[in-house]
N, C-alpha and C positions, 0 to 999 in steps of 0.2 A: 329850878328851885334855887333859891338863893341861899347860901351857906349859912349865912349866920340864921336861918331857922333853925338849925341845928342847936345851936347855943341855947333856944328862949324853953326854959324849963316847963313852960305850960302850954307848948305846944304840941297836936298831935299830928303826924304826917300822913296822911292814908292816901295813897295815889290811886288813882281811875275810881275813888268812890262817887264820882257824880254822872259815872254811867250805870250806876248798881240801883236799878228800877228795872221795874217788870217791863215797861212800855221802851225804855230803851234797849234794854237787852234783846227785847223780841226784834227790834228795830234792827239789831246789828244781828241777830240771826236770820235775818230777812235778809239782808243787802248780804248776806255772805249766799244764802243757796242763791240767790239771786244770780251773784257771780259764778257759780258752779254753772248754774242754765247754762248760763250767755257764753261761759269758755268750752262746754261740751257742745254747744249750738254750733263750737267753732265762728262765734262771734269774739270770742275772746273777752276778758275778767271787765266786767264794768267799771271798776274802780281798781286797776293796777296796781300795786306798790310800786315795780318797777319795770317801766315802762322796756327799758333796752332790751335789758333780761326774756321780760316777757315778748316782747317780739312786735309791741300791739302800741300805735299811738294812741293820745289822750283823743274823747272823744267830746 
């Protein structure tokens, strides 16, 4: 975000509201059990955050 939004009296800032829909939300509840499967499958997380940590390269 660039600071001087801060300044502009008629702006509003609402962060992540462009994933606040029913067909995204379901989308990122899907791709999270998703990940759940895949790392109890002992496949490990589809989409890591971090990759070292987890133990697991990109796929």
């Amino acid at each position: 975000m660039h600071p001087d939004l801060l300044t502009v009296p008629n702006v509003v800032l609402t962060p992540h509201i462009a994933s606040a829909t029913v067909p995204t939300r379901l989308a990122m509840a899907n791709l999270a059990a998703d990940n759940l499967i895949a790392f109890f499958g002992g496949r490990g997380p589809l989409t890591p955050v971090n990759q070292p940590v987890a133990g697991v390269r990109a796929r």
